[in-house]
N, C-alpha and C positions, 0 to 999 in steps of 0.2 A: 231579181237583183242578186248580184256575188257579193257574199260580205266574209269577211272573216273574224270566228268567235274568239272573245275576248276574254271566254269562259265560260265554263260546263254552261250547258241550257237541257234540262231533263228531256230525253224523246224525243230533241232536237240535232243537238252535235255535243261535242266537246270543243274546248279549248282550245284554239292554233288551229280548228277546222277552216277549210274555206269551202263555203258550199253555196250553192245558189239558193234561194229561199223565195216566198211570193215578194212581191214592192212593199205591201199593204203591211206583211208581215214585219217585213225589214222596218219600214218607216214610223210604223205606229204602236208596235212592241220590241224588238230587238236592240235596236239604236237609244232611244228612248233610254232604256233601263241599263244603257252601257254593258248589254251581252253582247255586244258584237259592232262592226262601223263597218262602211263600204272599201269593198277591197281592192283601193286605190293602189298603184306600185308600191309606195313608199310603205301601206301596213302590210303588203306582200312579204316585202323586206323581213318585216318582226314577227312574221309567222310564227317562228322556233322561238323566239324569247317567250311569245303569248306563250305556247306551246307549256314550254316548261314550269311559268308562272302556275299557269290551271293544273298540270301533276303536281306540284306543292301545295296547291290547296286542297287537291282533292286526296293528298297524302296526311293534313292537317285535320279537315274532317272528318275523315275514316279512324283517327288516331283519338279526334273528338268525342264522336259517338261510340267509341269502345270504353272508351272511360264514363260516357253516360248510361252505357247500358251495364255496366258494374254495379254504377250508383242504384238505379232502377232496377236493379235485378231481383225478385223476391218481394219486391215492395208491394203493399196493398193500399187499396184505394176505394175510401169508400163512398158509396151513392147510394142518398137518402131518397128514398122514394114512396108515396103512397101506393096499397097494394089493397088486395081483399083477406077474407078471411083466408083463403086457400093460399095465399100466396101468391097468387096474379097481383102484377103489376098495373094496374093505372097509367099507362105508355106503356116506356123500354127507355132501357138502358142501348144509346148505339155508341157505335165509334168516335164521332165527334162530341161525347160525352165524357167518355174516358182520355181523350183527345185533353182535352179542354183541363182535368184535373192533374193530366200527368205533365201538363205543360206551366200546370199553375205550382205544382211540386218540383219541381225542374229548375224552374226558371227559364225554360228553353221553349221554341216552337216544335212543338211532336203534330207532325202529320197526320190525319182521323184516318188516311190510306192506309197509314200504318200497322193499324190497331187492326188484327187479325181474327174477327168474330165472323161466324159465318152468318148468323140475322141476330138481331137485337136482342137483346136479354130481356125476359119477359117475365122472370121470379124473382122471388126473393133466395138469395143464396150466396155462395161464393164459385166464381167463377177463373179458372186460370186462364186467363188472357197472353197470346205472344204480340209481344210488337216489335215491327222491321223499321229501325231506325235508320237503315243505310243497307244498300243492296247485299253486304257484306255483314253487317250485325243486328242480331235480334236480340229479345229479351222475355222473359217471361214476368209478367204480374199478375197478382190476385186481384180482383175487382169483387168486395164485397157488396153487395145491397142486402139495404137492411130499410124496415119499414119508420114512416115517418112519427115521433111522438116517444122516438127511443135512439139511443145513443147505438155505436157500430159494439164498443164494446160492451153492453147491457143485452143487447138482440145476440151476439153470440155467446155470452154467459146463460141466457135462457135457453139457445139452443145444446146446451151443453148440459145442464140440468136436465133435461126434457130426455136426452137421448140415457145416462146413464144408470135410470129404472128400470127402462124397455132392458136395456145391455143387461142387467140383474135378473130379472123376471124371465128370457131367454137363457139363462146360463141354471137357473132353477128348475127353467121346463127339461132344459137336455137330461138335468140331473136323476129328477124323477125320470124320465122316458128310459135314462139306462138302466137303474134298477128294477122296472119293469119290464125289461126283454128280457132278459131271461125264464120271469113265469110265463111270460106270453110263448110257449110254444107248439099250443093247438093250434089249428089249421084256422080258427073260428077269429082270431082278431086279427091275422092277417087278411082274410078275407074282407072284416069289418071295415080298415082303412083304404081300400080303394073307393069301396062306395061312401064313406066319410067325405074322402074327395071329391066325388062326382055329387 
């Protein structure tokens, strides 16, 4: 069947296209959802007004999701999840997870397409996540998981505790090891630290 579209249809056409498509397709999803009507003369006719209608929207959206992915930009998101001691998750975190929360923070429908993870988040951590909100704009957000029995910001307060001893205890070891190079200039403790290693 030749229909001509009445506006964008993803992987399909654009707007003001006239293109032949199956019957089944035409009849039972394109017409239906007012993408598109059969390309009788008369909507021949308004090819170029459809035309141009679909360039304004699709100049509106694009104008849309640049001011969304402003608002989204930096933003973090977090997912409460049960995990083990090691930090394994209990599932994963996937795209239509983070899908689902950015669109509850929005207000908007965000695509799980969009959410650009390569497989599922499987620790406990923070992850910088990009999302393609339009072929034309992206975004970056943090997607924190943190385990379940604690708050997002409590689990990185501990994480932050936890890390600034280690950072102390290392800056102590360097300290001692440089005043020690110097007397170490026998042959004997150099030798000593490769098989230390091995």
């Amino acid at each position: 069947m030749r229909v001509v579209f009445l506006q964008d249809v993803a992987g399909v056409a654009q707007g003001g296209d006239v293109k032949e498509v199956k019957n089944g397709f035409a009849r039972n999803y394109l017409i239906p959802k007012n993408f598109a009507v059969p390309a009788t003369h008369n909507e021949l006719q308004r090819v170029r007004q459809y035309s141009e209608q679909a360039e304004r929207t699709r100049l509106r959206l694009l104008q849309d999701m640049r001011e969304l992915s402003e608002t989204l930009n930096g933003t973090r998101i977090d997912v409460e999840m049960r995990a083990g001691a090691s930090g394994q998750l209990y599932g994963s975190v996937t795209n239509a997870i983070i899908a689902d929360r950015l669109s509850e923070m929005s207000d908007r429908e965000i695509d799980r397409r969009g959410i650009e993870i390569v497989e599922p988040i499987r620790q406990l951590g923070s992850f910088g996540v990009n999302v393609r909100l339009h072929p034309e704009v992206q975004t970056q957000i943090e997607v924190l998981v943190y385990p379940t029995g604690t708050t997002a910001d409590d689990w990185l307060a501990s994480l932050e505790e936890a890390e600034e001893p280690a950072e102390g205890e290392s800056e102590s070891a360097e300290a001692t090891g440089a005043s020690e190079e110097p007397t170490n200039e026998s042959g004997e403790s150099e030798e000593d630290n490769p098989s230390d290693a091995s």
